[in-house]
C-alpha positions, -999 to 999 in steps of 0.1 A, spaced: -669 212 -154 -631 227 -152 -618 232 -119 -615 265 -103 -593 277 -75 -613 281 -41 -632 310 -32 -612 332 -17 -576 326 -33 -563 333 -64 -536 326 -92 -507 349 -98 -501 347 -135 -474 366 -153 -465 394 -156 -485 401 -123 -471 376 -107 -434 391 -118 -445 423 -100 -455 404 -70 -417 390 -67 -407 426 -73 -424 438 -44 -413 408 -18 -380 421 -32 -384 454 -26 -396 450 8 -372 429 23 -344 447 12 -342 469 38 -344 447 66 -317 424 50 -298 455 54 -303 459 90 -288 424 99 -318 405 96 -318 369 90 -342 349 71 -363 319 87 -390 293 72 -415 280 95 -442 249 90 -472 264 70 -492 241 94 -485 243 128 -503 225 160 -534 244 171 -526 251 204 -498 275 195 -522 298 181 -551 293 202 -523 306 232 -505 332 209 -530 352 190 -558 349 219 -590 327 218 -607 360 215 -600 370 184 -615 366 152 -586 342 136 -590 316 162 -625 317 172 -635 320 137 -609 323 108 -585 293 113 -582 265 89 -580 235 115 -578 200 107 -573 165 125 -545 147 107 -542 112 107 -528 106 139 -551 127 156 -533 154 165 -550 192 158 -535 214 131 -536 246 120 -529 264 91 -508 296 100 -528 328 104 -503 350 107 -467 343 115 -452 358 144 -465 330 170 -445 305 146 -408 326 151 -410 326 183 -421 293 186 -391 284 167 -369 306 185 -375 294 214 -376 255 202 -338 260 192 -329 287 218 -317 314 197 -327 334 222 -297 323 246 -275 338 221 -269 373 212 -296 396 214 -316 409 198 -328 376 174 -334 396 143 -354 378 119 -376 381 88 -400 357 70 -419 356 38 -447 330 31 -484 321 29 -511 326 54 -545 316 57 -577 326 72 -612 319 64 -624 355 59 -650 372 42 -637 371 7 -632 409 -11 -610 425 -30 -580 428 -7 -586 404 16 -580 369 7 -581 332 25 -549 321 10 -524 358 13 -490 366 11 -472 382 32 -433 397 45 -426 398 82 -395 411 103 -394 403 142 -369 415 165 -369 393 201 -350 398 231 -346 434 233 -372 461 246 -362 494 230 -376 525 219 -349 523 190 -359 491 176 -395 500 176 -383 528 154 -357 509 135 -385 484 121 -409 513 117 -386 533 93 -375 495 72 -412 493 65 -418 529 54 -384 529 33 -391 493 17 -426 509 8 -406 541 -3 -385 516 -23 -411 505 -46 -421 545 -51 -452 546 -34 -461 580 -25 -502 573 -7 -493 548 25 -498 566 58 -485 553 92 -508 556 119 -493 553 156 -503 545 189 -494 526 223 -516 503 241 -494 501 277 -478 476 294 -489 451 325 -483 482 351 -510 506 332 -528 485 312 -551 463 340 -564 500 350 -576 511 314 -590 475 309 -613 480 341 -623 519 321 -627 501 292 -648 477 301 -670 498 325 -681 516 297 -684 490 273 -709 472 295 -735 502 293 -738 497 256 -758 476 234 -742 453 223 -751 412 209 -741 387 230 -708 372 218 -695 408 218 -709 407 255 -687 381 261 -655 401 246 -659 425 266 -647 400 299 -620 380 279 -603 409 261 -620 444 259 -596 460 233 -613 436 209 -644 452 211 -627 485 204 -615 462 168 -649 459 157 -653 473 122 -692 471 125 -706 507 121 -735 497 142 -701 489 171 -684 517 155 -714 542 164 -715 533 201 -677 539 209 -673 580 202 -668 583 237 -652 553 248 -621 558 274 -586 557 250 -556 543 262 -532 575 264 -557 592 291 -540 557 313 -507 553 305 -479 549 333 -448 571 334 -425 546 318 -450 540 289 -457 576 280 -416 581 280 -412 549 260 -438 560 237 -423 593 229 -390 584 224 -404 561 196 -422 592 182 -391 612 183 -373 588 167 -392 587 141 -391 619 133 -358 623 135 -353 596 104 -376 617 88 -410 593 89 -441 607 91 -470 595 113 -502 603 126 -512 597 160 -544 576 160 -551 571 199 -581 548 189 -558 525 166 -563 483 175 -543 455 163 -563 422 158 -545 405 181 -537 397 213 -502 400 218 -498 433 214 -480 458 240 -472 491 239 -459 502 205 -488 497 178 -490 508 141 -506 503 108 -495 515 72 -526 522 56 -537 534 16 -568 551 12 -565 537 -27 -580 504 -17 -614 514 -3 -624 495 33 -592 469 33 -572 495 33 -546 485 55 -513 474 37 -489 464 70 -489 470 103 -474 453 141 -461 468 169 -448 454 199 -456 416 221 -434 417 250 -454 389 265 -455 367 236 -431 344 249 -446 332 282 -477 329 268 -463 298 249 -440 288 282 -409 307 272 -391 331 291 -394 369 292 -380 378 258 -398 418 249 -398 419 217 -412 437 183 -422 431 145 -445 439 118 -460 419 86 -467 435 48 -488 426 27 -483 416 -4 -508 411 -26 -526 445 -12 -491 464 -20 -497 454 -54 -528 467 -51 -518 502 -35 -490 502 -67 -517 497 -91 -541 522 -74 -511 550 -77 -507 538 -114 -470 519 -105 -482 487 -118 -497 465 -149 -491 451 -177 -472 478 -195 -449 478 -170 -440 440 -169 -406 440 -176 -395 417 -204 -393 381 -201 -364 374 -219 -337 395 -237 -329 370 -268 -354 349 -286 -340 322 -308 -361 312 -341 -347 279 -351 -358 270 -389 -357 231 -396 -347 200 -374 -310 208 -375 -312 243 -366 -340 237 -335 -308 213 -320 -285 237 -329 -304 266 -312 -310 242 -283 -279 242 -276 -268 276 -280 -296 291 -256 -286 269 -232 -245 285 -241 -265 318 -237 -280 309 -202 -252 296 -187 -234 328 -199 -260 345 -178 -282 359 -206 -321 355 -203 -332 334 -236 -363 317 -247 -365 303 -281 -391 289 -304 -411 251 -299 -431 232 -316 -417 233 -353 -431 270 -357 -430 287 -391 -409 318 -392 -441 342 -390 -453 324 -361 -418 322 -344 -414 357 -351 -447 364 -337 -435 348 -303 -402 367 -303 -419 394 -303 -446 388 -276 -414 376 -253 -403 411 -251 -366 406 -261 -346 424 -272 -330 406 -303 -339 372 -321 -316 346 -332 -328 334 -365 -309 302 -380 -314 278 -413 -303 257 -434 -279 282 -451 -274 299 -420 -261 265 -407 -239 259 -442 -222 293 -433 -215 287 -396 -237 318 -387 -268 330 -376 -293 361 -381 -293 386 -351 -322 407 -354 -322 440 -332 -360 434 -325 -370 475 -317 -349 488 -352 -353 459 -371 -316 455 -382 -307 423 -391 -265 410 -391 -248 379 -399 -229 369 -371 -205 337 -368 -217 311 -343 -189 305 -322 -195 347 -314 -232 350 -307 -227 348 -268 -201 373 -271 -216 396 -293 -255 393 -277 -237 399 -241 -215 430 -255 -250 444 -274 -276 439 -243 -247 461 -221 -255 491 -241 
């Protein structure tokens, strides 16, 4: 039996996976912009960071975490999400004692053992931007509006930003104590039970509609929010605004996890049916002590990649017929002589910073042909034996058919001067 990839991952094959690379592209761009620099963190990290960072009760560590024992006996992870890991690493090399705000962005694998479905994977992709060391209403905004324009950027029109606050230390104990006054009157299994004393606002995650029916009325967080978090709050909002992002207030809106303070928000695209979340963070001002740093307020956000794709393909922005082309020259090489003749010149072509692909496998001149013109350049470089004998080659415009002679030691030149058109 041929083996298959596990359940829950999948390959990216060309041309998809060219689009994919488009869209990190597209999404990062913005933040670059901005100052951002880039990190790279372990794709495994110990266990412990995320069992203190994203909260023992959520889903990805009581139930979605790939953990193993390696062979010195020490507990792994691999990452869930990546936030935990920057600051981890910020604080490991003290960027924080330099200027602040640390403005950083990421892009990589994660992995959580979820329910496989279309859109949401065990092994994802995703881009993430975190700002540490600064708590502002303007850099909420800021990395609100580089998510909307690197979504702008790749011309999708459908993703919505929903917004909301959760409160800070000073407001939130007394919504918690509302929260889970109510919560205890419902009926509810018993590990949800349990929630309820360890971190109530998990409850309000649930997506079961049978959960989902039994929290119309529950107590929201902006009936309970201090002075200094409704003014925080609105100044993001106006913010916004003002750079011309639109949002919906969505007073009900959750993060999975349990880092979260105050500024929360979710891009969403109703083109992907019940995953239809595409990005989304907010702010985790207590990130840092919770894995023994000092107080560093901070913000960020993740996008996902592969369900970007997803929202381009549902708005007709992506597929095949939009792949661009592989290569712009295709060399078909006719006999020994001419395949180490036309090894030689597409590699002349490459380093002159043309994209070429040429012919293997002793290929007749139909079947060579036939490649050229699957590889989606523009012209062919056909060369024989009398090609060779007249120190030329064939250059075939492959869309008008026109074929010219052109001397060897000008191909580059002539291929370079023809593709600028």
């Amino acid at each position: 039996m041929t083996l298959q990839a596990p359940k829950g991952t999948f390959d990216w094959l060309p041309p998809r996976s060219e689009q994919a690379l488009a869209v990190r592209e597209a999404l990062t761009a913005p933040v670059r912009r901005a100052g951002y620099g880039y990190i790279e963190t372990p794709v495994f990290e110990d266990t412990a960071l995320f069992v203190r960072g994203v909260g023992e009760s959520t889903d990805i560590v009581s139930k979605e975490m790939y953990t193993f024992e390696d062979k010195g006996g020490r507990s792994l992870t691999l990452r869930p999400e990546g936030t935990a890991s920057v600051v981890r690493s910020v604080l490991q090399h003290g960027l924080h004692n330099g200027q602040l705000p640390v403005k950083l962005w990421y892009s990589g694998s994660q992995f959580r053992y979820e329910r496989a479905q279309k859109g949401r994977y065990r092994h994802f992709w995703q881009i993430g931007a975190e700002a540490l060391g600064a708590e502002d209403p303007a850099l909420d905004a800021e990395l609100i509006v580089l998510a909307a324009d690197g979504y702008a950027g790749l011309g999708l029109t459908g993703v919505r930003l929903l917004l909301n606050t959760l409160g800070d230390k000073e407001c939130r104990p007394g919504y918690r104590t509302a929260l889970q006054d109510f919560l205890r009157a419902l009926d509810l299994d018993e590990p949800t039970r349990q929630r309820i004393e360890i971190n109530p606002l998990r409850v309000l995650d649930d997506k079961r509609p049978e959960v989902q029916a039994q929290l119309a009325g529950a107590p929201l967080v902006v009936d309970h929010l201090c002075e200094a978090c409704k003014a925080y709050h609105e100044e993001v909002r106006s913010l916004l605004t003002a750079a011309g992002v639109a949002y919906t207030d969505d007073p009900r809106l959750v993060r999975g996890l349990d880092y979260y303070t105050r500024t929360t928000f979710e891009f969403v695209h109703d083109g992907l049916g019940s995953q239809s979340a595409v990005g989304g963070g907010g702010r985790y001002d207590g990130l840092s002590e919770m894995l023994g740093g000092p107080a560093l307020p901070s913000v960020g956000w993740a996008l996902g990649v592969d369900r970007t794709l997803l929202a381009m393909e549902a708005e007709g922005l992506a597929g095949a017929e939009t792949a661009e082309s592989r290569v712009q020259v295709y060399g078909v090489p006719l006999g020994e002589e001419a395949r180490r003749r036309m090894f030689l010149l597409m590699t002349e072509l490459r380093r002159a910073g043309l994209d070429a692909d040429m012919s293997f496998g002793g290929k007749g001149v139909k079947g060579a042909m036939k490649g050229a013109d699957r590889s989606g350049a523009s012209y062919a470089v056909i060369l024989g034996e009398r090609d060779i004998a007249a120190g030329s080659a064939q250059v075939k415009d492959l869309a008008s058919g026109d074929q010219t002679a052109v001397p060897l030691a000008e191909i580059v030149t002539t291929l370079k001067e023809r593709l600028k058109k």
